[in-house]
N, C-alpha and C positions, 0 to 999 in steps of 0.2 A: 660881773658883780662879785663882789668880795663875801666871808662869813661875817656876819654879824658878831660885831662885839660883843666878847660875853658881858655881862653883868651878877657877875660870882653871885652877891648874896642873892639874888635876885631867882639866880641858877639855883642853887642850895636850897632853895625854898619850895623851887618847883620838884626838885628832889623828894623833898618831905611829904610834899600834896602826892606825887606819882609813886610812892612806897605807902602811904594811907591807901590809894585806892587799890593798891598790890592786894595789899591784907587784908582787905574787906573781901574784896572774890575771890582769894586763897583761902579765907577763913567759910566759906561757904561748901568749900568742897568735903569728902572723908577721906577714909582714908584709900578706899579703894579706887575713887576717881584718883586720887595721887599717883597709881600704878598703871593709870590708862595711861593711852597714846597722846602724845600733845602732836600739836600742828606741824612740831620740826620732824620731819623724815627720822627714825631711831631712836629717838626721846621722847621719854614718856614724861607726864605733867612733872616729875618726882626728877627727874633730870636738867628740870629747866629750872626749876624754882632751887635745887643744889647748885646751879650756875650762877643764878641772880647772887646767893649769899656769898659765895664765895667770889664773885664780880665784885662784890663792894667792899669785902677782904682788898685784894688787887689793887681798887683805885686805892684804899687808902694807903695800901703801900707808896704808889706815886706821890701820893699827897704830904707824906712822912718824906718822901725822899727830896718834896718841894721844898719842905721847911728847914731838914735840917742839913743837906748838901750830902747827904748817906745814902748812897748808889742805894735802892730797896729796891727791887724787880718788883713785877706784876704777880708773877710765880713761880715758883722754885725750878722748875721747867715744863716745857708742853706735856711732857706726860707727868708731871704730878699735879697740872692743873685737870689732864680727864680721868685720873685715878682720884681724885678729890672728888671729882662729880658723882664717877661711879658708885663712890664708896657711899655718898650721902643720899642719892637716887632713890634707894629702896626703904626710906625712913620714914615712922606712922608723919600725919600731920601736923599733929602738935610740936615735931620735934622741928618740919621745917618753916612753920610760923615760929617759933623761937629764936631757931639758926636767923631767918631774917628780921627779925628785930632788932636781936643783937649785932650783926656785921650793918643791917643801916646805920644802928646809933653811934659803933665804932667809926666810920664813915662822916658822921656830922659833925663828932667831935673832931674827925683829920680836918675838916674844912673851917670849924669854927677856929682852928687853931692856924691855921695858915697867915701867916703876916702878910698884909696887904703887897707890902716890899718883895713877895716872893713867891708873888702869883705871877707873872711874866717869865719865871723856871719852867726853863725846856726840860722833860723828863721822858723815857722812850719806852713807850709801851709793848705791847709781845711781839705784835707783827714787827717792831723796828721801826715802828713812826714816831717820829717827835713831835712829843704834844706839850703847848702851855700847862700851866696847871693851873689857871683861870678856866681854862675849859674842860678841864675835869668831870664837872658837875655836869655838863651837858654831854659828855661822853657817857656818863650813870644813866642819867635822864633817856636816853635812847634805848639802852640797856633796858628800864623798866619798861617802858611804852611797847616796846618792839617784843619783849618777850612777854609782856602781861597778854598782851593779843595770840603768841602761842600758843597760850595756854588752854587758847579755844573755849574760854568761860565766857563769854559774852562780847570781851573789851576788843571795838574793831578801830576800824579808820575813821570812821566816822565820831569817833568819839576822842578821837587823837585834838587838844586843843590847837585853834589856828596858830597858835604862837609858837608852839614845837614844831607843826608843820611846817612852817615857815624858817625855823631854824635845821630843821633838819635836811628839809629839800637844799638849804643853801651850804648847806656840809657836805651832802652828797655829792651835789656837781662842784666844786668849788677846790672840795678836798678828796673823798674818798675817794671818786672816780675820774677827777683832772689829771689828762696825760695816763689814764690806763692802759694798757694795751689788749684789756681783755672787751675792751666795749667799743663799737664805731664812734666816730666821729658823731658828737649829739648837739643840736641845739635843742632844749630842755625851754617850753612853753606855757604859763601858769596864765590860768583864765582873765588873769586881772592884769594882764601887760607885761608881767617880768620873765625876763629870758633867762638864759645861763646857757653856754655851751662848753660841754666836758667830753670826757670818752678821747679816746685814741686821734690825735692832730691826724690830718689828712683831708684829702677830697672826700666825697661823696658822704656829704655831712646829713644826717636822718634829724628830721624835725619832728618831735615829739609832743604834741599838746593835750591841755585836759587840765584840769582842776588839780591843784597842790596837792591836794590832800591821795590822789590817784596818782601820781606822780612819784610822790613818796612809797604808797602801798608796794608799786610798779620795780622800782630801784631797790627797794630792799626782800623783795620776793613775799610782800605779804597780801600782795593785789593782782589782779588777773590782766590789768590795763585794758579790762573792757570799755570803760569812761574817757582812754585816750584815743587819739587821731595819729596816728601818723603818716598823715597828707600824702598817702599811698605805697609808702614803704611797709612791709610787717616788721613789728615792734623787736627791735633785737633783741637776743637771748643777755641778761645780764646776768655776772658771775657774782654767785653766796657770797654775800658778808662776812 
């Protein structure tokens, strides 16, 4: 099974909906929950939400670099994307609900400005993958989903819409983790019939089932895989995103 076609505006849109509901449960906290722990091991709330903004900084670089054919990196390099974090981390709240309004709307205007003609530009992100720039917007869209749930404010899996899950599970096996060598051999089991198998080519392939939306939590380290089966093998260790 292939990833799903993106659908740019479509994507862009779901962007917009999943940065509303960002800043509604960011807008809930103060400032001193900002300085607590979030859910990522050594990040605290204030570290995650300095990532989110300056993540949307990033893409839009790619997105400039779709349009106008001008090499623009993600970030100037790995360490001034975690000294950009650090630096912003320890900021009251008002200043990181501002950073994030600002770098989304910089962000919608890179996409509203992208010519249709130059959404199929391959552009290479930090790890070294190349990525369309049609799916851009769904590289962001994970970005918010995935980390709004760190933030430990309420936003889980269960509130993840079917159609991200569905988009996501099929990026994960498909792209992220096709041919890794850090995961066995997976056939990857969604309650409604659809397979995928990804992970490290090889025999002794582990069949993994359970509801999409478990599936996803499971693969991206935000789920325990209690809701999964796997038909008597224990569930492999999958490596951080």
């Amino acid at each position: 099974m292939t990833v799903t076609t993106p659908d740019f505006a479509h994507d862009v849109a779901a962007v917009r909906e999943a940065t509303e509901r960002l800043l509604v449960s960011v807008g809930k906290l103060d400032d001193a929950a900002v300085g607590e722990p979030s859910l990522l091991p050594g990040w605290t709330r204030g570290h995650v939400l300095a990532h989110l903004a300056r993540n949307a900084d990033a893409l839009t670089n790619l997105l400039t670099w779709a349009r106008t054919d001008i090499r623009t990196p993600m970030y100037a390099s790995p360490a001034a994307r975690a000294a950009d974090i650090e630096r912003d981390a320890d900021r009251p709240l008002a200043a990181h609900l501002e950073d994030l309004r600002e770098s989304a709307t910089r962000f919608d205007a890179a996409a509203d400005s992208l010519p249709r003609t130059r959404r199929a530009f391959e552009v290479e992100m930090r790890n070294g993958v190349v990525e369309r720039a049609d799916r851009l917007p769904l590289r962001r869209l994970a970005e918010l989903e995935l980390h709004h749930m760190d933030l430990g404010v309420g936003h889980t899996l269960d509130q993840l819409s079917p159609e991200f899950v569905d988009s996501e599970l099929a990026f994960l096996a498909t792209v992220k983790f096709a041919g890794s060598p850090e995961l066995p051999a997976l056939e990857l089991r969604a309650d409604d019939g659809r397979s995928w198998r990804t992970g490290r080519p090889g025999d002794g392939e582990v069949v993994v089932s359970g509801p999409a939306r478990a599936l996803v939590g499971w693969l991206t380290g935000r789920g325990d895989g209690a809701e999964l089966d796997g038909h008597g093998a224990a569930l492999p260790v999958v490596p951080p995103l």
